[in-house]
C-alpha positions in Angstrom: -6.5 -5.5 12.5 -9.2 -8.0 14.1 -8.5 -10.9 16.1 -11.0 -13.2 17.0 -13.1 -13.8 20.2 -11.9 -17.3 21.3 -8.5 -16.2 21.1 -7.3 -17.8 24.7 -9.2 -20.8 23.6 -7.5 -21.7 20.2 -3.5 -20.2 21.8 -4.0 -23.0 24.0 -3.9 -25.6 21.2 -1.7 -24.1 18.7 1.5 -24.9 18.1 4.4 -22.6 19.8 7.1 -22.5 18.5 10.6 -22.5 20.4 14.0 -22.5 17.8 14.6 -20.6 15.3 17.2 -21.2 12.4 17.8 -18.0 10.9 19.8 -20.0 8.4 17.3 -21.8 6.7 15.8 -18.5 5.7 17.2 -19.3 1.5 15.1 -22.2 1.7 12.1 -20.6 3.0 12.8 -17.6 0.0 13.0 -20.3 -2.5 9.8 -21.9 -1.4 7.6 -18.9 -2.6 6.8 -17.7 -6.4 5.2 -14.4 -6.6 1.7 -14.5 -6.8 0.9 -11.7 -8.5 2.7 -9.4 -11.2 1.9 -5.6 -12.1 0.6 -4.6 -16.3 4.1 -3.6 -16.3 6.2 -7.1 -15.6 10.4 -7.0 -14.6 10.8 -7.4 -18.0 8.4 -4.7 -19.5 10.4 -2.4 -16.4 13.5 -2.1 -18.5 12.0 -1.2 -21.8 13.0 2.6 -22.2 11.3 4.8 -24.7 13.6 6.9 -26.6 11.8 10.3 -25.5 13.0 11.8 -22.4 12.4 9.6 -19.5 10.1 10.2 -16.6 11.8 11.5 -13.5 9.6 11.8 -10.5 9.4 14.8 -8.2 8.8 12.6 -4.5 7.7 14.5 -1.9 4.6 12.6 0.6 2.6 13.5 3.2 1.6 10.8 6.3 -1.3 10.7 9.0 -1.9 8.7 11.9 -4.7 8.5 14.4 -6.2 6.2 17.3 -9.4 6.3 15.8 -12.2 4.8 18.3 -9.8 2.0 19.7 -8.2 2.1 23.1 -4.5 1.9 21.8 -2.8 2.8 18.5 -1.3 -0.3 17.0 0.5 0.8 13.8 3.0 2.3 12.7 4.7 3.9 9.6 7.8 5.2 7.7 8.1 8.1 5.7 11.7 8.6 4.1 11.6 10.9 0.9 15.2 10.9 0.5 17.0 7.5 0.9 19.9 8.3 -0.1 20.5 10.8 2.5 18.8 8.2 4.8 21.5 5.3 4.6 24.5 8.0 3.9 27.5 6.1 2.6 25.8 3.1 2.2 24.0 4.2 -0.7 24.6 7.4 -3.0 22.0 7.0 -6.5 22.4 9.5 -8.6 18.5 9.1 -9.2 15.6 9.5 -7.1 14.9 7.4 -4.4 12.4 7.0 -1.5 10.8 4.5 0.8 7.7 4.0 2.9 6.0 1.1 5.1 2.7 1.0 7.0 2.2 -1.6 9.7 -1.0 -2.7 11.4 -0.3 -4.4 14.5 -2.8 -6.6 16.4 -2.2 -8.0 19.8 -0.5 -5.5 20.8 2.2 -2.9 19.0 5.3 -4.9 19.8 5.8 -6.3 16.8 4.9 -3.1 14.6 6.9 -1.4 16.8 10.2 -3.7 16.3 10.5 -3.7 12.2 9.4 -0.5 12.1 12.7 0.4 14.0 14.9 -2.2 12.5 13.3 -1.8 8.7 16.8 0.2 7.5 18.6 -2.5 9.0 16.6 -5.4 7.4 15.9 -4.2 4.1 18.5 -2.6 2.9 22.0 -3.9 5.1 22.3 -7.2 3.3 21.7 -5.6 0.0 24.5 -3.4 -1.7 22.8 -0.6 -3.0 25.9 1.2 -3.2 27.0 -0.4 -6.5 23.7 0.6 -8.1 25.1 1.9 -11.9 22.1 0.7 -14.2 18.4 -0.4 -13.1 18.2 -3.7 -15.8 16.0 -6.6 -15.5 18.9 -8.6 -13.6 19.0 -5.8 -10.4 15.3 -6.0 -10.6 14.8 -9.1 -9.7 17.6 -9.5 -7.2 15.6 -6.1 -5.4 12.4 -7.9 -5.7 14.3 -11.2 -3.8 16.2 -8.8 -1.4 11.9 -7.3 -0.3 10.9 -10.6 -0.1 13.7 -12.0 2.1 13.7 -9.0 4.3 9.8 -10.1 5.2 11.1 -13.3 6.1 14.1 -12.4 7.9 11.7 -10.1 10.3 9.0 -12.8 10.6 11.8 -15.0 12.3 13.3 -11.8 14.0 10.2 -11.7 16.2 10.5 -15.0 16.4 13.6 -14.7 18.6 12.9 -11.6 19.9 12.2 -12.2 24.0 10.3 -8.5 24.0 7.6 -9.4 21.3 5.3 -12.0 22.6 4.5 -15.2 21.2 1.2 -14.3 20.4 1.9 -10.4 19.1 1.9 -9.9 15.4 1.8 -6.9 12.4 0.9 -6.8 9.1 2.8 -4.9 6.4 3.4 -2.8 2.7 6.4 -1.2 1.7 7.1 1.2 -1.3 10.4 1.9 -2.8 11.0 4.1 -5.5 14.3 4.0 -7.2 14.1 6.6 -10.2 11.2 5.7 -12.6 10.8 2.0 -10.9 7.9 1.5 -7.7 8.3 -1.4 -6.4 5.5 -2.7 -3.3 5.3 -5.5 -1.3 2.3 -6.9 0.8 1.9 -9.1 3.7 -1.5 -8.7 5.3 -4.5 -6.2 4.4 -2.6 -3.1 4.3 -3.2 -2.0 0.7 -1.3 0.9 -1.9 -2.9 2.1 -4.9 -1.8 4.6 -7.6 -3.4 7.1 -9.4 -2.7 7.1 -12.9 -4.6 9.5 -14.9 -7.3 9.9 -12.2 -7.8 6.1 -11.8 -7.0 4.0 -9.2 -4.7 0.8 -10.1 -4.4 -1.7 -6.7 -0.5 -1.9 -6.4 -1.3 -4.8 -3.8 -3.8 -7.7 -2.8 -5.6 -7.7 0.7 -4.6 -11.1 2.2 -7.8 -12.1 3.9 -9.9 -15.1 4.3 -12.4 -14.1 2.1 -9.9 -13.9 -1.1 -10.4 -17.5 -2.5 -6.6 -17.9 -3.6 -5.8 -17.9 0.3 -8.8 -19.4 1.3 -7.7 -22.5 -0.7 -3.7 -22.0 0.1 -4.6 -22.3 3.8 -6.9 -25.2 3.6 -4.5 -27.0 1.7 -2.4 -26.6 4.8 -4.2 -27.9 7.3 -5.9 -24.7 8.3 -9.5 -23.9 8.4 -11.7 -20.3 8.3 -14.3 -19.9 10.7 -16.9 -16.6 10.3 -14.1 -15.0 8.2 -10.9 -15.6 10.7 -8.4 -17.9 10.1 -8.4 -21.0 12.2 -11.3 -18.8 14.5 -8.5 -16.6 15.4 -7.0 -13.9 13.1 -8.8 -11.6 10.2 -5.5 -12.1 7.9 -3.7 -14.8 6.1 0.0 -13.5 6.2 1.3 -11.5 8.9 4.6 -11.1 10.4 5.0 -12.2 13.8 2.0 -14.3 15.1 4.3 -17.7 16.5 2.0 -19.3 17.9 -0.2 -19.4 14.7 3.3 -21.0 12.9 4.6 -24.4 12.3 8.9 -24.3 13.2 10.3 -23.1 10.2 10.4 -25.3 7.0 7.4 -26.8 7.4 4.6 -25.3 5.7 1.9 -23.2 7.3 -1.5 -21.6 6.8 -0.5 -18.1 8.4 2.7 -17.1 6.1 4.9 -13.9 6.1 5.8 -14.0 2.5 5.0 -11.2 0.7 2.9 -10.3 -2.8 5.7 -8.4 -4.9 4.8 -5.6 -7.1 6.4 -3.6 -10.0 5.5 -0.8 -12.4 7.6 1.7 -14.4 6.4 4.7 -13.2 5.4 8.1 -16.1 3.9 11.5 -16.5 0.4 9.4 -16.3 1.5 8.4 -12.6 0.4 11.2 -10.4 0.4 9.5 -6.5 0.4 6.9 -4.9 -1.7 6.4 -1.4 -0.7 3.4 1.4 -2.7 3.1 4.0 -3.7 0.5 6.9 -7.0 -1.6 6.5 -8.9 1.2 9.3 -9.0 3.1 5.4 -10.0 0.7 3.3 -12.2 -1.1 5.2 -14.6 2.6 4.6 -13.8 3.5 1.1 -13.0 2.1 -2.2 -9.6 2.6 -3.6 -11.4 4.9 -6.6 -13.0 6.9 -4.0 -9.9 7.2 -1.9 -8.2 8.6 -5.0 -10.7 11.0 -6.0 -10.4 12.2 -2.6 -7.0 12.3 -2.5 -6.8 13.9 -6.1 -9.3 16.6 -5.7 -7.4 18.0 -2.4 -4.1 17.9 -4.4 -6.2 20.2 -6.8 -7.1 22.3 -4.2 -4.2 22.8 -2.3 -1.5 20.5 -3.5 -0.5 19.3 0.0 0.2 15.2 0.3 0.3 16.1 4.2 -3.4 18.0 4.2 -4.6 15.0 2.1 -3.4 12.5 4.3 -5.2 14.3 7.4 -8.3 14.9 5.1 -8.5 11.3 3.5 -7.7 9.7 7.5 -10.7 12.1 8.9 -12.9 11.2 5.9 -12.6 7.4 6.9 -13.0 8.4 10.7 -16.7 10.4 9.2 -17.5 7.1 7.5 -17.2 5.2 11.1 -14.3 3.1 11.0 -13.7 1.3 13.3 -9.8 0.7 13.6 -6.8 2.7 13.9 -5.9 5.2 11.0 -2.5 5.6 8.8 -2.4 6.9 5.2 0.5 7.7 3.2 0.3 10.4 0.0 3.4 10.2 -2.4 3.4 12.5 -4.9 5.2 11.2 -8.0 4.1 15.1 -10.6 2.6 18.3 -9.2 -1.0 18.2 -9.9 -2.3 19.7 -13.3 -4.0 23.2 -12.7 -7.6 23.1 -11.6 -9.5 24.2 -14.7 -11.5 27.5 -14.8 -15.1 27.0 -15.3 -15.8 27.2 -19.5 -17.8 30.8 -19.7 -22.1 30.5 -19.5 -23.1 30.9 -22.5 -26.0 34.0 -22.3 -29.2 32.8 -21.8 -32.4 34.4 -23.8 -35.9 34.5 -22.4 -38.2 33.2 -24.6 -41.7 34.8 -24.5 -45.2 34.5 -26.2 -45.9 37.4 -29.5 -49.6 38.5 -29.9 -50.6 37.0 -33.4 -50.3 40.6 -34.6 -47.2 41.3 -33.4 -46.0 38.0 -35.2 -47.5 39.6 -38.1 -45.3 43.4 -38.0 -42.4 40.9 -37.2 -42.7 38.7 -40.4 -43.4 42.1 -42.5 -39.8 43.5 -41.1 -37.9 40.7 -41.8 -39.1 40.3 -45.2 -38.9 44.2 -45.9 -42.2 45.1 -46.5 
């Protein structure tokens, strides 16, 4: 994460701001739509073939480094087994798993503090304990629970006397609950799945130069100058960032809310990587799944391929810190053994008379 130069400058004339109503939070939720919606909509998630379902295998690898900055500002979350995670408070008799990558910028306050209150954010308020069916009605109340937790943490650090004003993070979380993934995106972090070998972006980097949030934030007063908005920050949602925010209800170019993503997940699915923007900001998301895929094939390690793809991205001279995430949704499909060389003849030049004994051979003379 990238702040700009005149920083001091522009904190100066921003608005701070002082209360916060945690109470308005519904109205802030209710404010939002989601912008963008996987091939496979809530309603396309319940749709169950008759053949045998799809149950993933989860197991994930993570790696974090430094990279060439003075401090390491984000953080991550690794939890293959929820259920055993949150104990009593939820007991799925299907697989379940979550994961969160947070870039932090102006310090790693803010990173710091959801990371360590995530459990209590995301998944106290919501009673995952009565989970008995995944339909199209639990779907959507999980996709509202994601999207409030953002919100309740953006006014967390809000409150928070530790985290300062001017100390923010971005952040992507992935929960899988049996065959259903389900991401959501504040900031330039970025997930992407490989299905079949190719990548499919489970999120949308939330910078200046993306036009729909170039337009959403000068349609708020805001303005983007050299690629940072207002001159100041290299995203257009974070968590965190007060002094960049208008008191809450009152609308603002520098949002928390996140992008929510959801896809029914099958034998096509093979992994899913998440990493901060230090990755992407060097690679493709194809390139980072070949990568990621041909390690797999190698050595089928998610925690060798997350060192491998992180040191691939430090090799192509990143220039932030470094966090990727490999979930494994299938073990990978055996390497296959080279097809057998077919025997090679040397051709050579016959003397016209030795065309001549040939010719009287063949036809039995």
């Amino acid at each position: 994460m990238i702040v700009g130069q005149n920083m001091g400058a522009e904190a100066d004339i921003i608005y701070r701001h002082q209360a916060v109503d945690v109470m308005s939070i519904s109205t802030e939720v209710s404010r939002f739509d989601s912008v963008a919606t996987c091939a496979g909509t809530i309603g396309d998630a319940v749709i169950e073939s008759s053949v045998v379902k799809f149950v993933p295998r989860i197991r994930s690898g993570s790696c974090a480094d430094i990279g060439p900055r003075r401090s390491m500002e984000d953080e991550h979350i690794r939890i293959d087994d929820l259920s055993s995670h949150l104990g009593s408070m939820f007991k799925p008799s299907i697989p379940s798993a979550f994961y969160a990558v947070f870039d932090g910028h102006g310090g790693a306050d803010a990173a710091t503090y959801i990371k360590r209150n995530a459990t209590r954010l995301f998944f106290e308020d919501f009673d995952l304990s009565q989970v008995s069916e995944i339909d199209a009605v639990f779907l959507k109340e999980l996709e509202d629970s994601h999207r409030k937790a953002f919100l309740l943490a953006d006014l967390a650090l809000a409150a928070e006397s530790s985290v300062s004003s001017s100390c923010g993070t971005t952040m992507l979380t992935a929960l899988v609950l049996g065959r259903h993934l389900l991401v959501a995106n504040a900031g330039d972090c970025r997930a992407v799945l490989c299905r079949k070998g190719v990548a499919l972006e489970m999120s949308q980097d939330h910078r200046p130069c993306y036009l729909p949030e170039r337009k959403r934030v000068e349609d708020l007063g805001g303005y983007i100058d050299d690629g940072y908005l207002n001159g100041y920050l290299s995203v257009t949602r974070a968590l965190g960032d007060w002094d960049l925010k208008f008191p809450v209800g009152s609308p603002s170019p520098l949002i928390a809310e996140p992008d929510v993503r959801q896809i029914v997940l099958s034998e096509d699915d093979e992994f899913l990587i998440i990493g901060c923007d230090g990755i992407w900001d060097v690679m493709p998301s194809q390139f980072a799944v070949s990568f990621v895929r041909r390690g797999l094939r190698r050595h089928n390690d998610p925690e060798e391929c997350a060192r491998e793809l992180v040191n691939e991205a430090s090799r192509l001279n990143s220039l932030d810190n470094l966090t990727a995430i490999i979930i494994c949704f299938s073990s990978p499909a055996r390497v296959e053994s080279c097809p057998p060389q077919q025997r090679r003849f040397r051709f050579c030049n016959l003397s016209k008379e030795a065309r001549n004994k040939l010719k009287s051979l063949l036809e039995g003379n």
